[in-house]
Each structure stands twice: as C-alpha cells, then as structure tokens.
Backbone of each chain as ProteinMPNN parsed JSONL, in Angstrom:
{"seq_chain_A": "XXXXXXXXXXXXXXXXXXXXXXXXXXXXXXXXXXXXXXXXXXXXXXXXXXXXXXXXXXXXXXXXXXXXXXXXXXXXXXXXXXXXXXXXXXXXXXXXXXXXXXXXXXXXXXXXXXXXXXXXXXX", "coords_chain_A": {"N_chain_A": [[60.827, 71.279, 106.981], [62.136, 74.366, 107.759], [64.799, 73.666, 107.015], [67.891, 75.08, 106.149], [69.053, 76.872, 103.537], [71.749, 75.399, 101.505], [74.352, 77.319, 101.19], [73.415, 79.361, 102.238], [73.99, 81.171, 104.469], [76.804, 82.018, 103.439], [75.814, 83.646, 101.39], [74.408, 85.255, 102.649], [76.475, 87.189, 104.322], [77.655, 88.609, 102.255], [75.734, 89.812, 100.786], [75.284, 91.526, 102.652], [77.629, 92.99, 102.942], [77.795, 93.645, 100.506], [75.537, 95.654, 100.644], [76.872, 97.227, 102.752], [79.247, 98.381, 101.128], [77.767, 99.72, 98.668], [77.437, 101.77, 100.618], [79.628, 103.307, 101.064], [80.646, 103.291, 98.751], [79.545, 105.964, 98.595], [80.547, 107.299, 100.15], [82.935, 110.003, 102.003], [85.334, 109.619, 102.911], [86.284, 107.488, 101.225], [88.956, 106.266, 99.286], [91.364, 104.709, 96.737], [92.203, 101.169, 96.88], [92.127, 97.961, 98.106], [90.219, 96.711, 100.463], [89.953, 93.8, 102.538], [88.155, 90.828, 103.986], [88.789, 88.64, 106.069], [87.401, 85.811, 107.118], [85.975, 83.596, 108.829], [84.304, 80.077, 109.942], [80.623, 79.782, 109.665], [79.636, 81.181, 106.642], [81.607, 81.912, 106.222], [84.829, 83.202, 104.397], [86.825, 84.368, 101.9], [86.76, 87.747, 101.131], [86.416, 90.61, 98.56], [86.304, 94.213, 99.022], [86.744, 96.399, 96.418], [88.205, 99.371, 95.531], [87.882, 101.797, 93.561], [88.835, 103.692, 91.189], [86.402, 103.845, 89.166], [84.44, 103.016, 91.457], [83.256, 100.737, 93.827], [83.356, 97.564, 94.146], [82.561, 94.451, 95.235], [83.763, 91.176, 95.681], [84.272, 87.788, 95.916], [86.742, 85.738, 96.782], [89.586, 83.608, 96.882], [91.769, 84.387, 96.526], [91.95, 86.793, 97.334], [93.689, 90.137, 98.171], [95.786, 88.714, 97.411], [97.276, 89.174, 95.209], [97.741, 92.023, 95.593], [98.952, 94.277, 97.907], [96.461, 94.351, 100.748], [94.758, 97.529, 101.945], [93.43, 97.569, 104.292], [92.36, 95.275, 106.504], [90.236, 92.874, 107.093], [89.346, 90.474, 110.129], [87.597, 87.535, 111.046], [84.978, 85.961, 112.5], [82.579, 85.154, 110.581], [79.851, 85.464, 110.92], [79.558, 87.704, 113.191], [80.993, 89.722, 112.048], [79.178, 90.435, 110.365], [77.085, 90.558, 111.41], [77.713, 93.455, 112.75], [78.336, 95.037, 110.383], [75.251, 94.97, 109.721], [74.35, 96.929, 111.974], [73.729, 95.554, 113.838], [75.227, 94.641, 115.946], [77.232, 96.55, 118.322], [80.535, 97.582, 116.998], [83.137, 98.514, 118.562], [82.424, 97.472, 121.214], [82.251, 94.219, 120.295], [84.716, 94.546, 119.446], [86.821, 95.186, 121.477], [86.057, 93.237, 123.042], [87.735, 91.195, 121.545], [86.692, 89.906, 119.635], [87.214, 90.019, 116.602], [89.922, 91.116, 114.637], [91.68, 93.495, 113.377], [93.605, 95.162, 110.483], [96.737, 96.768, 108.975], [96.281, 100.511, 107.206], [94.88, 101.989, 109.502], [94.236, 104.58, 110.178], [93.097, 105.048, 108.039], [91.076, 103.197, 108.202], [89.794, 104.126, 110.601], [88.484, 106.773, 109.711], [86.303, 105.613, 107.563], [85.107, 103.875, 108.873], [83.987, 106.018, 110.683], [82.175, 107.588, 109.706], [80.916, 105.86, 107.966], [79.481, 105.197, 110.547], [79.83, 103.275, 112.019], [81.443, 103.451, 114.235], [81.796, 105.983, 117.087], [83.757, 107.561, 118.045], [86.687, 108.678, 116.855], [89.636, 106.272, 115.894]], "CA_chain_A": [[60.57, 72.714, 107.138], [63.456, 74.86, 108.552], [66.137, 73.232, 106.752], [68.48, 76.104, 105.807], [69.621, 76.154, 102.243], [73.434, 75.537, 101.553], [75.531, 78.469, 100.888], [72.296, 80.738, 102.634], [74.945, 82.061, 105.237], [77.414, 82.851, 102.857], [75.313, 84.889, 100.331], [73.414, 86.483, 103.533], [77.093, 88.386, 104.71], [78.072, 88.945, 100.932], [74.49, 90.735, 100.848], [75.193, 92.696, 104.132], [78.748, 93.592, 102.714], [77.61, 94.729, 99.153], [74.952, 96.869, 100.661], [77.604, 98.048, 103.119], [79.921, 98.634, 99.809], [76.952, 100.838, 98.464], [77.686, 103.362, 101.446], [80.881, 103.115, 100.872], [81.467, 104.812, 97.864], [78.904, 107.254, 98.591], [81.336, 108.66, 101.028], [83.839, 111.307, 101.231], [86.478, 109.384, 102.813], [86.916, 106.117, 100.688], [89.78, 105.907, 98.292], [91.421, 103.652, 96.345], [92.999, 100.202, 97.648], [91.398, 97.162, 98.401], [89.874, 96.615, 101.842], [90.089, 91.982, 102.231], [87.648, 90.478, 104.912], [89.055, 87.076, 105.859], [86.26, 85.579, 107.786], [85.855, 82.059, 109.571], [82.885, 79.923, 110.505], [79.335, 79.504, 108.65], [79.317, 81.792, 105.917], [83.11, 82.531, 105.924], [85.417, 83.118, 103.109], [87.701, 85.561, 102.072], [86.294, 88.877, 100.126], [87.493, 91.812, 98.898], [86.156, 95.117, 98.131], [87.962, 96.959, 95.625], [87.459, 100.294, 95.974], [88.551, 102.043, 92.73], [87.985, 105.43, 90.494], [85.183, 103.517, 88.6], [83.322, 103.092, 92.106], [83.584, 100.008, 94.659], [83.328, 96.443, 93.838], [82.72, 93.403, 95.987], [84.059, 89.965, 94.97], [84.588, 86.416, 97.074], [87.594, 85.405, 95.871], [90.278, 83.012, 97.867], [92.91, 85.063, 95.984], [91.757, 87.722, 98.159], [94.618, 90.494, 98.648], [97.241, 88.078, 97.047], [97.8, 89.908, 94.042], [97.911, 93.176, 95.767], [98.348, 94.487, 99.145], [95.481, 95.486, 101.127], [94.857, 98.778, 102.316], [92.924, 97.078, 105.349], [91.991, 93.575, 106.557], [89.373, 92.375, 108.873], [89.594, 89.188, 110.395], [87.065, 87.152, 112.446], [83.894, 85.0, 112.558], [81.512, 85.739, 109.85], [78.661, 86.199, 111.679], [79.971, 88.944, 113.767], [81.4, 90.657, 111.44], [78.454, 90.497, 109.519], [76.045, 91.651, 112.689], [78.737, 94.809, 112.727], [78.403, 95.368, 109.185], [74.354, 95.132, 109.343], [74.378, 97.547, 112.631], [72.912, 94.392, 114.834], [76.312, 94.56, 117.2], [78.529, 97.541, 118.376], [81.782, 97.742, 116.697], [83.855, 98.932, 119.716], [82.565, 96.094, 121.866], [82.886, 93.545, 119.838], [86.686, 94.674, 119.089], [87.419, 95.05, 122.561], [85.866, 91.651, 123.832], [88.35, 90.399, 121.02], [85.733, 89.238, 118.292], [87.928, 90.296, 115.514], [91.049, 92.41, 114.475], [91.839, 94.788, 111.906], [95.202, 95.45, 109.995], [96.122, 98.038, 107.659], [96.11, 102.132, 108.043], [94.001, 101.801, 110.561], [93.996, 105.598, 110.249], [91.874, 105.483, 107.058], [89.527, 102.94, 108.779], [88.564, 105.143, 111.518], [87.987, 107.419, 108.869], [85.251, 105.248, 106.685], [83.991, 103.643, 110.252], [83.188, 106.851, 111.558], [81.675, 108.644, 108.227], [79.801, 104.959, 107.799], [78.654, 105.556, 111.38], [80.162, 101.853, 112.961], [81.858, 103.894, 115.6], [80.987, 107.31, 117.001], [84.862, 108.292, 118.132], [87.788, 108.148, 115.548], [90.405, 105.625, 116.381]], "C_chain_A": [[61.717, 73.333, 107.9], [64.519, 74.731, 107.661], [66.666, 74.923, 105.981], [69.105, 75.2, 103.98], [71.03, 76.289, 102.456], [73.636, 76.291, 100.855], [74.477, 80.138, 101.244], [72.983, 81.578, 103.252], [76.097, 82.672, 104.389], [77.084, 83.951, 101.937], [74.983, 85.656, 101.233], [75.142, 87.564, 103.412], [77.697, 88.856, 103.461], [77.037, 90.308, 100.661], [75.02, 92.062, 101.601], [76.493, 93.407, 103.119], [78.594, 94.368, 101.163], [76.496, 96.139, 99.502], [75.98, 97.908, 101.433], [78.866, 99.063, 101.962], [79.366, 99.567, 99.454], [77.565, 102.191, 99.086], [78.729, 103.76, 101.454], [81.563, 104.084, 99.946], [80.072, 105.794, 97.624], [79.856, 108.23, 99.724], [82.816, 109.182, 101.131], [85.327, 110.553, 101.476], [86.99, 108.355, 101.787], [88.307, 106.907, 99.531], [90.276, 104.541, 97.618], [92.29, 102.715, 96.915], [91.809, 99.458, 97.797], [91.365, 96.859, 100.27], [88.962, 94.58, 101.35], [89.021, 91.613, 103.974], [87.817, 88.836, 104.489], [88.145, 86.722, 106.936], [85.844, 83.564, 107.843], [84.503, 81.542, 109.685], [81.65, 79.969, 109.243], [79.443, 81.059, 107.687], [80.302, 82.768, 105.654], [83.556, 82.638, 104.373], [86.435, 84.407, 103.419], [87.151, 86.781, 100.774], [86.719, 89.824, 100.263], [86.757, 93.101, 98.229], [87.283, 96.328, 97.973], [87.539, 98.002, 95.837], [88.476, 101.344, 94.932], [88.391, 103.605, 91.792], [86.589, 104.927, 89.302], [84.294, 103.082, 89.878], [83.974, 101.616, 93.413], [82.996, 98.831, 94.021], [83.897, 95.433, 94.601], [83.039, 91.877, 95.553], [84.645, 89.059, 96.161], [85.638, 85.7, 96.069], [88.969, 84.362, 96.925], [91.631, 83.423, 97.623], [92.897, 86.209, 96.819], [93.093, 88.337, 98.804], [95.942, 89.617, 98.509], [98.201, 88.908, 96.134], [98.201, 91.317, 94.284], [98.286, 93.669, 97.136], [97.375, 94.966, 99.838], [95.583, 96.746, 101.866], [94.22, 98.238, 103.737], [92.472, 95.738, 105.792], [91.622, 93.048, 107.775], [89.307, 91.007, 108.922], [88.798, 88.426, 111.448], [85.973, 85.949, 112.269], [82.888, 85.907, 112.012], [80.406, 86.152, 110.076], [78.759, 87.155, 112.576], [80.385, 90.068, 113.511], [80.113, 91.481, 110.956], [77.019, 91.844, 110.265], [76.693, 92.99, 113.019], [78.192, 95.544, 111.919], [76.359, 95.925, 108.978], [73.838, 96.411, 111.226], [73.527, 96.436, 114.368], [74.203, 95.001, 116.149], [77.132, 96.041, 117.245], [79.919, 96.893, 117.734], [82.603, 97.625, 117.246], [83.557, 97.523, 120.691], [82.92, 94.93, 121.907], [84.638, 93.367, 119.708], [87.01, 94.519, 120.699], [87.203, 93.773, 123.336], [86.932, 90.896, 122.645], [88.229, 89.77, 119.915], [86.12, 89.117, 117.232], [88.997, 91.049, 115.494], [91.135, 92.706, 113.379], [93.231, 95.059, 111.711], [95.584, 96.332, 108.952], [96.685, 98.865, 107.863], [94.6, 101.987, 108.698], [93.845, 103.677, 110.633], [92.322, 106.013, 109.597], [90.695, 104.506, 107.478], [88.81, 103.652, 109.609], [88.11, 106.06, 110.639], [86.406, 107.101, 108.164], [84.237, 104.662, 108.107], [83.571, 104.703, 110.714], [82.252, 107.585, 110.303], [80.271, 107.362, 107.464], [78.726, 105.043, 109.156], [78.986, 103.945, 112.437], [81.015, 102.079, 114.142], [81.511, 105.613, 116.138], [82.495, 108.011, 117.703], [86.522, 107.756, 117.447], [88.834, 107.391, 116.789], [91.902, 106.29, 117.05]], "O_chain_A": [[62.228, 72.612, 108.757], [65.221, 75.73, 107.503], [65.898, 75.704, 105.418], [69.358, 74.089, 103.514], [71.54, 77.03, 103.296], [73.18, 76.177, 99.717], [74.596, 81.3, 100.854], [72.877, 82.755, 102.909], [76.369, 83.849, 104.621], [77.79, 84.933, 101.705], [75.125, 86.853, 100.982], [75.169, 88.516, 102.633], [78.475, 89.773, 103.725], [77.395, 91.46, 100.414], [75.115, 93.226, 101.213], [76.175, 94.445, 102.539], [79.157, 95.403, 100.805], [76.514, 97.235, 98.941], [76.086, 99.081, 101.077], [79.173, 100.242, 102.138], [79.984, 100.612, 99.656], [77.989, 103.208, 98.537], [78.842, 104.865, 101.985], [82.384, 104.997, 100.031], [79.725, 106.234, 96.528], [79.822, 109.433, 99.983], [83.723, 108.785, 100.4], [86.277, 110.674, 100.703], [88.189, 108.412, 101.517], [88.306, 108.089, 99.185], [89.742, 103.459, 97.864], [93.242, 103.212, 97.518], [90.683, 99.946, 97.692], [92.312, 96.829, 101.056], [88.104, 94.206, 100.55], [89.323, 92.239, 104.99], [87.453, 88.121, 103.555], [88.17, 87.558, 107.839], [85.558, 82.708, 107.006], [83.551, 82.314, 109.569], [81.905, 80.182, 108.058], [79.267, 82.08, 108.351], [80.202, 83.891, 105.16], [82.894, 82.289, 103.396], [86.732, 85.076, 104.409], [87.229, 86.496, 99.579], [87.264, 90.282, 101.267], [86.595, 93.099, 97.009], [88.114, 96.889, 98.689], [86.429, 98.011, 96.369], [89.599, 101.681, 95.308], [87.584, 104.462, 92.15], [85.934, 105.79, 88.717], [83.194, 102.695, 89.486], [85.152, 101.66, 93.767], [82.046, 99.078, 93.279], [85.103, 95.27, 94.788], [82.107, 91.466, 94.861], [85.31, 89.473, 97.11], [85.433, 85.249, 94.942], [89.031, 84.903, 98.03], [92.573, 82.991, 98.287], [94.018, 86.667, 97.044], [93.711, 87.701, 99.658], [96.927, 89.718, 99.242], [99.391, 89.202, 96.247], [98.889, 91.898, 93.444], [97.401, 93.131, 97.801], [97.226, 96.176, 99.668], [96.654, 96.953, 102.436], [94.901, 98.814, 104.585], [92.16, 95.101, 104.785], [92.151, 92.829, 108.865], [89.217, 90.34, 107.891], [89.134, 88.537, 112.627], [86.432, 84.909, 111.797], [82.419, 86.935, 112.5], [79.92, 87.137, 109.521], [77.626, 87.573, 112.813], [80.341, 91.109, 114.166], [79.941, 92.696, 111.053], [76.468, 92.916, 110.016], [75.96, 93.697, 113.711], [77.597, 96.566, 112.26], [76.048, 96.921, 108.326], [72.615, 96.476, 111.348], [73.042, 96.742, 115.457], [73.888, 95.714, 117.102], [77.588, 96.542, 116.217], [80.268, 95.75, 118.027], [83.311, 96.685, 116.886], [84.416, 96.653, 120.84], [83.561, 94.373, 122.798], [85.426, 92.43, 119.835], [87.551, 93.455, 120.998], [88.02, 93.32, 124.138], [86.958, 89.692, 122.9], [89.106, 89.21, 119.258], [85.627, 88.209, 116.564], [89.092, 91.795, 116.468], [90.627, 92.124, 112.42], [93.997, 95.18, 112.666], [94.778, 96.635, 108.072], [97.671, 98.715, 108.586], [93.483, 101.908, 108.186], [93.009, 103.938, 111.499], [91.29, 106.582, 109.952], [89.528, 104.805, 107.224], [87.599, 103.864, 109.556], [86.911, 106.217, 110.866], [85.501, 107.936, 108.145], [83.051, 104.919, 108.318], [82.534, 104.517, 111.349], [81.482, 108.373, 110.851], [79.253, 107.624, 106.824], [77.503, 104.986, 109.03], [78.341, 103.689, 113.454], [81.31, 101.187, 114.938], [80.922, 106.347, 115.343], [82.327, 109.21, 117.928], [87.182, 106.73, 117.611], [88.914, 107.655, 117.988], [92.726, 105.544, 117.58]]}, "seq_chain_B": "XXXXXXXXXXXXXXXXXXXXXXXXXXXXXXXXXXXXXXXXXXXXXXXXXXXXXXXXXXXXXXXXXXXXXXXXXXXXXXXXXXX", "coords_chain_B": {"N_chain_B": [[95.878, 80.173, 116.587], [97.575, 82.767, 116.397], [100.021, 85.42, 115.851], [101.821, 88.41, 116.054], [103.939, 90.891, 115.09], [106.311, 93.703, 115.883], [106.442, 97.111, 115.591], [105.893, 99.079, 118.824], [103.68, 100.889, 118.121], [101.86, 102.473, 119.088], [99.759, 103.254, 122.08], [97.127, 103.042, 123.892], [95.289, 103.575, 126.721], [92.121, 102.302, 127.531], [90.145, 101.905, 129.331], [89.499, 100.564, 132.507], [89.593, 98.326, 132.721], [90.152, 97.976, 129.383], [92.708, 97.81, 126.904], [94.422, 99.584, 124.184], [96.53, 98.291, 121.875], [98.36, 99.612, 118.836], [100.526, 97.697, 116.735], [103.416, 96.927, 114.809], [105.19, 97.706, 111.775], [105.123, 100.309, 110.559], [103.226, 103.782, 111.163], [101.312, 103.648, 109.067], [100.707, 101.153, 108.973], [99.678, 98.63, 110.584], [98.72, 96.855, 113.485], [95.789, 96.32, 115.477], [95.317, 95.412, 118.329], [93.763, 94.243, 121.902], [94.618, 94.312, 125.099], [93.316, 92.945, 127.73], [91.409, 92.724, 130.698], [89.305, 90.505, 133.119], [88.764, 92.167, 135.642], [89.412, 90.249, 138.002], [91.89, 89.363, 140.607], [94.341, 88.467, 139.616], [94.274, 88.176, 136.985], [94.18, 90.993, 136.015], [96.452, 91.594, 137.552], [98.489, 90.173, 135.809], [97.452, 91.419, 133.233], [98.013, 94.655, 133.599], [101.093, 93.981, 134.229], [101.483, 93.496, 130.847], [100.682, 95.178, 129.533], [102.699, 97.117, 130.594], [105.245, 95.759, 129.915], [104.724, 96.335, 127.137], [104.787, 99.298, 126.412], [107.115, 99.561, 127.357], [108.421, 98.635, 125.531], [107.528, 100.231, 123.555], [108.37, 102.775, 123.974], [111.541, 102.122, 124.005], [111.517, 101.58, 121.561], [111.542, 98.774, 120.968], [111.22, 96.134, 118.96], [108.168, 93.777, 119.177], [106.703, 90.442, 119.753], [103.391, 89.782, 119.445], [100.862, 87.634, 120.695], [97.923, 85.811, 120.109], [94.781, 85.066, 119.205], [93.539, 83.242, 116.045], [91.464, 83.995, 115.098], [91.077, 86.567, 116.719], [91.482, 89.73, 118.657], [92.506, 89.838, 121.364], [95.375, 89.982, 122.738], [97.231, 87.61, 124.36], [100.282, 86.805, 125.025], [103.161, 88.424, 125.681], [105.949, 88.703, 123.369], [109.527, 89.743, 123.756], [112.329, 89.496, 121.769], [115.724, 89.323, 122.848], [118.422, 92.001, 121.342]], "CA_chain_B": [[97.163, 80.874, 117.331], [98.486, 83.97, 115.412], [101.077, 86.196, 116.335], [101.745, 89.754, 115.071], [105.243, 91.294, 115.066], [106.231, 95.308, 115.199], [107.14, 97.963, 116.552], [104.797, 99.31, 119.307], [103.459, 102.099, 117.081], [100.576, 103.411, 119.764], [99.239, 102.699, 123.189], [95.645, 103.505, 124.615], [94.587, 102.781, 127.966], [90.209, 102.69, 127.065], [89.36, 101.712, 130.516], [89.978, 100.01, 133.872], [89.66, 96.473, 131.767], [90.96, 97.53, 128.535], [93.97, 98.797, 126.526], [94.545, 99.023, 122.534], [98.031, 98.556, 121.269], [99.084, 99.211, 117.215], [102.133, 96.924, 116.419], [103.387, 96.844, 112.933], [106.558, 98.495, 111.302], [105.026, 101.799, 110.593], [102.515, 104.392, 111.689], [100.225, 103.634, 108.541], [100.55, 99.567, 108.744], [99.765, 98.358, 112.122], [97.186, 95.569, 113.654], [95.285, 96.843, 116.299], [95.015, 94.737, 119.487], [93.736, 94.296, 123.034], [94.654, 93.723, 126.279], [91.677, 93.192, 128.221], [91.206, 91.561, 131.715], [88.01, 90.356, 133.557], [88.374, 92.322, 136.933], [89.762, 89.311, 139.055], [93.278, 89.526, 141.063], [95.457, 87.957, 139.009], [93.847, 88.766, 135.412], [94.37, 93.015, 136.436], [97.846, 92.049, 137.526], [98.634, 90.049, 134.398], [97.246, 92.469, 132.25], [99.288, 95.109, 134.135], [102.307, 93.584, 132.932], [101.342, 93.288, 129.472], [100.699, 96.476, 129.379], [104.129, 97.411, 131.43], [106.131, 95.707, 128.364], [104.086, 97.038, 125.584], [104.823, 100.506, 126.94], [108.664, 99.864, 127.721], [109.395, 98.049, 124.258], [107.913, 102.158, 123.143], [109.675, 104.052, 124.475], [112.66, 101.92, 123.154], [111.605, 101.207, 120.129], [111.717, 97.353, 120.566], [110.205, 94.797, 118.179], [107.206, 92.657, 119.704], [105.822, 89.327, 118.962], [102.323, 89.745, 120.264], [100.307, 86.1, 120.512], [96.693, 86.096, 120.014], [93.286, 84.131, 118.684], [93.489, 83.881, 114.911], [90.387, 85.253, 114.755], [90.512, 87.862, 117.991], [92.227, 90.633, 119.09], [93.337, 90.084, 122.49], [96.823, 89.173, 123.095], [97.852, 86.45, 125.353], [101.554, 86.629, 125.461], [104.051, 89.131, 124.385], [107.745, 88.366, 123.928], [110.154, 90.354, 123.347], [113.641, 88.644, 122.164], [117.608, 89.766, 122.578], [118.837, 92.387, 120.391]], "C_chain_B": [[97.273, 81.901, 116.445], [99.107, 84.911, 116.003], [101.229, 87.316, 115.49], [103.196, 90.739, 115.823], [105.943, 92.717, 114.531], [106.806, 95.32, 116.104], [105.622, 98.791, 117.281], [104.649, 101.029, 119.167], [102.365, 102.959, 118.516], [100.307, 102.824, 120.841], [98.35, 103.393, 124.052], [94.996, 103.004, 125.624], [92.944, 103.558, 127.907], [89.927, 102.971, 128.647], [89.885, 100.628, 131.786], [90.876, 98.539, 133.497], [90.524, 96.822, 130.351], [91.902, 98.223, 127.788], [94.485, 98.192, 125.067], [96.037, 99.388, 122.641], [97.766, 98.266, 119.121], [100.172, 98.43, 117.552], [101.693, 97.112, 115.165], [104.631, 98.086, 112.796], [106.304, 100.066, 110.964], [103.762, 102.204, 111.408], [101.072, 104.071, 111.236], [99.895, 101.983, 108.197], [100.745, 98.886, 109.972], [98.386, 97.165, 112.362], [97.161, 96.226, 115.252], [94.898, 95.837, 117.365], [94.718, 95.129, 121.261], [94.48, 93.962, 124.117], [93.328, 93.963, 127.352], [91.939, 92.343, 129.946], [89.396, 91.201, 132.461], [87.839, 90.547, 135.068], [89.418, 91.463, 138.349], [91.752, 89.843, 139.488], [94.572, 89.421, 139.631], [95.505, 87.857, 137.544], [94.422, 90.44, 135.34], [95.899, 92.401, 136.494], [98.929, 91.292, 136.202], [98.606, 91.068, 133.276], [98.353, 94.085, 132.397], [100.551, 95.194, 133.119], [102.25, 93.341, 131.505], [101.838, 94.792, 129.182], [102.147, 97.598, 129.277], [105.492, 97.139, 130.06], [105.801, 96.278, 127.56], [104.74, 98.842, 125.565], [106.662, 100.847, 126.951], [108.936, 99.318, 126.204], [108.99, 99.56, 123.237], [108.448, 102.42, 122.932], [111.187, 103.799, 124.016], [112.797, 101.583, 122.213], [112.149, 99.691, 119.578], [111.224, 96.447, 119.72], [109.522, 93.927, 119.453], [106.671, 91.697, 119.003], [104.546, 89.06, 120.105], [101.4, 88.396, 120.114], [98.796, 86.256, 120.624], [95.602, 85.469, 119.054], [93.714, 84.379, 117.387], [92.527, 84.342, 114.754], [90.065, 86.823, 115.599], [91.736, 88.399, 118.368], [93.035, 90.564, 120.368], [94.301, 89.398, 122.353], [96.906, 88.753, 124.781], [99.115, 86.248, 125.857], [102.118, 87.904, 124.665], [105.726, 88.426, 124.835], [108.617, 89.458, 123.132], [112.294, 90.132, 123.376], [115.362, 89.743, 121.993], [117.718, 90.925, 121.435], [119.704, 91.607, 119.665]], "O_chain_B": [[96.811, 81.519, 115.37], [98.469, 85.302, 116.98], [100.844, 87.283, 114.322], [103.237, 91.127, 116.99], [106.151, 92.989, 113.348], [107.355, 94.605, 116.942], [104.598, 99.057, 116.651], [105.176, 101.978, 119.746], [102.397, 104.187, 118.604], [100.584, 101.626, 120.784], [98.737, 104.238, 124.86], [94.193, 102.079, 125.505], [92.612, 104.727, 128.107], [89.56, 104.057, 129.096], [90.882, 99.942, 131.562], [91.955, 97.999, 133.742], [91.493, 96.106, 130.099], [91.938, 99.426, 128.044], [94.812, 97.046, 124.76], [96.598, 100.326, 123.207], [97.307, 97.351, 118.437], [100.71, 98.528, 118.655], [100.628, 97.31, 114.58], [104.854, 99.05, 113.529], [107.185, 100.916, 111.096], [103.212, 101.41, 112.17], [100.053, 104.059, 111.927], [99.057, 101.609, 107.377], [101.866, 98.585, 110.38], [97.462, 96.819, 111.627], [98.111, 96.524, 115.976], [93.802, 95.356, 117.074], [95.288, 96.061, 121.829], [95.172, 92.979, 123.851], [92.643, 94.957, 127.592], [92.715, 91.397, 130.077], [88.434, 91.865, 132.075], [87.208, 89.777, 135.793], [89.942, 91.996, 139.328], [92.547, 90.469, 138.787], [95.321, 90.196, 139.035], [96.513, 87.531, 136.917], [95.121, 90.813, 134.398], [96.616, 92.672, 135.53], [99.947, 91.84, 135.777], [99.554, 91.438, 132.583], [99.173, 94.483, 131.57], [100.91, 95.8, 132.109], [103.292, 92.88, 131.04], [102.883, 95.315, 128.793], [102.511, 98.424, 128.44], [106.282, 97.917, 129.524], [106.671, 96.957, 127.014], [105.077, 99.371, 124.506], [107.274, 101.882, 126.685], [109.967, 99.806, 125.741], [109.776, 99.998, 122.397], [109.156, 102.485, 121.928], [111.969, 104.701, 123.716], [113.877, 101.241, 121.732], [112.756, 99.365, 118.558], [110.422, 95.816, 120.408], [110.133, 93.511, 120.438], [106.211, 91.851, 117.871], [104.591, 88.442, 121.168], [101.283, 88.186, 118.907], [98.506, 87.072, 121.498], [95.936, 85.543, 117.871], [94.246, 85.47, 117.184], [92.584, 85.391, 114.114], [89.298, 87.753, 115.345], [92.809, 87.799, 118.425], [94.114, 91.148, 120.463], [94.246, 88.259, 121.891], [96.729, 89.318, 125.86], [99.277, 85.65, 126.92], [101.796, 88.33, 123.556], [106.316, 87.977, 125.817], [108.325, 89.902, 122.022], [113.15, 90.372, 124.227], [115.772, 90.571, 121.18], [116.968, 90.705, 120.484], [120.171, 92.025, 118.606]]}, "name": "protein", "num_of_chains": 2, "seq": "XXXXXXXXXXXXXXXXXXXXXXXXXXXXXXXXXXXXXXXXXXXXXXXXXXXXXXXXXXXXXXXXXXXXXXXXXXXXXXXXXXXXXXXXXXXXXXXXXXXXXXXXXXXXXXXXXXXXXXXXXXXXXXXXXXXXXXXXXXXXXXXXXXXXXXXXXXXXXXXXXXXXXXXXXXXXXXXXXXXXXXXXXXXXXXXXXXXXXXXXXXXXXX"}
C-alpha cells in the first residue's frame, strides 16, 4: 500500500505545467518563442513549452531548446518548481533563497509572472 | 557547479540580506542571480564585497564569471579576469 507508481512524479509536474500552459495562452502577454524548464531530482526532465500563433504546446523532450533558442529557461529541482507553478510556494522566496534561476528576457518573464499572478511586483 | 559569464546588465539591492544581479551580454539575455547572506559577521561582509565588485565591473563595463549551484541562484564567487 503506498508504493508510488514509477514515472507518478514526472507526469504530476508535466500536469501542473500543462495546466499552467492553459493560462498561458489565455494571456495578453505571451508571445511566440519557446520557454525550456530544465529540472533535476524526482520528476525532472527537460520540457518545453512552445508558445506559438496556433496556441501553446507542452512537450518533454531531452532535445529541449537545442534546435532553437529559448526565449526563457528555468532551472532547478522539480518539485519546487512545480510547488511555484501549482501556487503551493512563493516565487520570490524561493528565487531569493536560491531554489532556482531563470535565463532569458527576463523582461518578458516578469511580464507572464505577473499577468499569471506568480509574483505581485514586475522584475 | 555552474558559472554564468556577462556583462553586469542590472543591480538590485531587495533587502538587508539580499541583492539580484542580471549578467549576460545584453539587456534582453541575462540570468538573474543572488547574493544573499544569513545575517552573521562575516557572511554581511562577504556579501558586501560581492556586491562591491558586481557594482564596480558596472560601471566599467567588465565581463563577470559568476559561480553558483547548478540548480540555484546564489553566487558563491565572482571573478573577474585581466583585460
């Protein structure tokens, strides 16, 4: 009883990140470019949503941002990200205790982080 | 380990403890990092100096190689070599 199934942690932040995707292209700032989350630890990988004029599209891919450059790229321990992504953890705290980093235009992330609502003052 | 190598595009002192630096060759391609300390003597005056370079390689528009967790933001070392 308990036993976790294998690959439960990786579908869970795939989950979190396609619903986050959803809000994504419902809002005003996104454009196009791919935004790559390289992500360590239980239920790591590297994924990328595309974010395109037919809409946004999430894919786990280890090609992730090879073929293209990304427009942004988060980097950290999958479960933190993930607790970010599902509103469990502050954003800001996390970043500042170190938890992860971000690379990119960091312009247009404060943009979609604040308009998604994962920080409450632009970068 | 990972290291991240620019020009010090931005510099934000948050709070007592912490302070964001961009690096990265432009304005719109930068990695966003900490300097953080935990209060104590010699963490504050460490950090300090981090800070103190990050600030002077600015203003002159030096290249940095900032050192830091591959997965985390804070930097641990900066260097900044010879023209």
């Amino acid at each position: 009883m308990g036993k976790k199934k294998r690959g439960a942690g990786r579908l869970t932040f795939q989950d979190s990140l396609i619903r986050a995707s959803e809000r994504l292209a419902k809002s005003k700032a996104v454009r196009p470019g791919d935004i790559v989350f390289r992500l360590a630890g239980e239920g790591g990988g590297s994924f990328v949503v595309e974010c395109g004029e037919q809409g946004v599209r999430v894919a786990e891919t280890a090609a992730a941002g090879a073929d293209r450059a990304p427009v942004i790229e988060v980097i950290g321990e999958a479960r933190i990200v993930e607790a970010i992504l599902t509103g469990q953890k502050d954003a800001r705290e996390q970043f500042l205790t170190g938890r992860f980093r971000v690379r990119g235009d960091l312009r247009y992330l404060s943009e979609i982080a604040l308009e998604l609502g994962y920080i409450k003052e632009p970068l | 380990m990972a290291q991240t190598t620019g020009l010090v595009q931005r510099l934000l002192l948050w709070s007592s403890t912490a302070a964001c630096v961009w690096i990265g060759p432009r304005p719109n391609n930068t990695e966003l990092l900490v300097v953080t300390n935990d209060g104590s003597g010699a963490d504050s005056a460490f950090a300090n100096t981090l800070i103190q370079i990050l600030a002077a390689a600015s203003t002159n528009f030096r290249a940095v190689i900032a050192t830091h967790g591959a997965t985390s933001s804070k930097i641990t070392m900066v260097q900044i070599d010879p023209v």
